[in-house]
N, C-alpha and C positions, 0 to 999 in steps of 0.2 A: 894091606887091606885092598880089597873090591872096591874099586868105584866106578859106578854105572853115569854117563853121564847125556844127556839129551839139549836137544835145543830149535831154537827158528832159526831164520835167516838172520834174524834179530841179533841173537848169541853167537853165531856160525865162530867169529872171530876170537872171540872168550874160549870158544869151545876148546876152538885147535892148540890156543896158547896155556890153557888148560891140561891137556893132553901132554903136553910136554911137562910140565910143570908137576903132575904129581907122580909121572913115571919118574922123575927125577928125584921124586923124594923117596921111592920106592912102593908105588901102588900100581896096583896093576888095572889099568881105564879100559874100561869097555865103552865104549864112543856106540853110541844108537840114535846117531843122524840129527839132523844130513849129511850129506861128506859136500853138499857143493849149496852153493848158494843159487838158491831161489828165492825170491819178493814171493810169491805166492803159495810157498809151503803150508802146509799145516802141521801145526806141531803134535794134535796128540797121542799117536800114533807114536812117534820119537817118545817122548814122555812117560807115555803108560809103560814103555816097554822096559822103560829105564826102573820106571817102579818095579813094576814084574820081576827085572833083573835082581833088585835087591832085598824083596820077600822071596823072591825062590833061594837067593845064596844064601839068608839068613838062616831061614828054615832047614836047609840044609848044614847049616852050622858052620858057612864060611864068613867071614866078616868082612860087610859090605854095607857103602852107603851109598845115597846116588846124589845128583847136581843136576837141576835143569837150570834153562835159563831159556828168557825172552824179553822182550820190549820191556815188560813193565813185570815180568814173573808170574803176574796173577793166573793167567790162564793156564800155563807149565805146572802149578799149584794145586789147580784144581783138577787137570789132568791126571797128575801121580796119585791122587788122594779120590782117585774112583776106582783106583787098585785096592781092593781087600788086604787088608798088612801095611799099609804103605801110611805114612803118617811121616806130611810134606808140608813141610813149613815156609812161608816168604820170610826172608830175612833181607835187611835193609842196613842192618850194620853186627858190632863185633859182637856186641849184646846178644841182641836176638839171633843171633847162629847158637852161642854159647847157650843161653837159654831153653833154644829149640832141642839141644840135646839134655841138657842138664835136665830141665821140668817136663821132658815131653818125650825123650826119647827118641825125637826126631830123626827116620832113617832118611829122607830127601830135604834138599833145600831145594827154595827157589830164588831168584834170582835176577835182580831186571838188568840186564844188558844195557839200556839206554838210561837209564838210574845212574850206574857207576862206572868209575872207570877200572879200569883192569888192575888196577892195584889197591882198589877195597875191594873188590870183587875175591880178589887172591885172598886177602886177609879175612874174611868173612871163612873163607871154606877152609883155607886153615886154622883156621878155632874151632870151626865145626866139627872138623876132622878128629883134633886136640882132646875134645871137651868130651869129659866121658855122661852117662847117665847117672844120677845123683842116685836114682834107685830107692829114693826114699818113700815110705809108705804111700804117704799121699797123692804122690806124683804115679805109683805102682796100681793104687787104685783107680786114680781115674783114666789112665789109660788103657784097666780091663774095661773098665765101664763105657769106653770107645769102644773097644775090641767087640765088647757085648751087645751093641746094638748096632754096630758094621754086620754080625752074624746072624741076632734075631728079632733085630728092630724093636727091639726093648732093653732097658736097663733096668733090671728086678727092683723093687721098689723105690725108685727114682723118682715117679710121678712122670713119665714118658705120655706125651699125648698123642691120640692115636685118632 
């Protein structure tokens, strides 16, 4: 599998040790910054690009997920999830990674660096990784009806307020 993955100064560390860790398992990381430590980076730039990365490989039919990470993940979070396709979830333990894919389809996590340490951090993204999409009806419909109003700022008879 594709994994794209992004970060601050915050994750820089996570990143790298990251990077070895799922090439090792056999994925292939695509790393979109930073490669060096700044205090005053801006992530979301890194972030978005990591989403992009993994709605373009999708769509093209390669199978791909991505990882940010940051101080607290929020902001990495909301970053990947102003990408069209991209449906990025913070996850805080084994649960909600698992979840994030099972009920939601989740192709990004996020990630707070200064939240955990490197060894829940690891086990979070490998369930994530693990945990396939449940694919079940209800979980299939409400993620068109995300899809549906990411595209045309409505969800056909939802009661969307405008």
């Amino acid at each position: 599998m594709r994994i794209h993955l992004a970060t601050d100064h915050a994750g820089l560390e996570f990143s790298q040790f990251l990077q070895t860790h799922l090439s090792a398992a056999g994925h292939e990381v695509i790393d979109h910054g930073p490669v060096d430590y700044d205090a005053l980076d801006d992530y979301p730039a890194f972030c978005i690009n990591a989403a992009i990365g993994v709605v373009r490989d999708q769509s093209a039919g390669v199978s791909a997920l991505g990882i940010v990470f940051g101080g607290s993940g929020n902001g990495e979070q909301m970053a990947a999830n102003k990408v069209a396709g991209a449906r990025a979830a913070l996850v805080w333990s084994i649960s909600t990674a698992e979840l994030a894919r099972q009920h939601n389809d989740a192709n990004v996590i996020s990630i707070g660096a200064r939240q955990h340490t490197l060894e829940e951090a690891v086990s979070f993204i490998d369930a994530f990784i693990a945990e396939p999409f449940s694919g079940d009806e209800r979980h299939v419909r409400r993620i068109a009806q995300l899809a549906e109003f990411e595209t045309t700022g409505d969800i056909a008879g939802k009661g969307v307020d405008h």
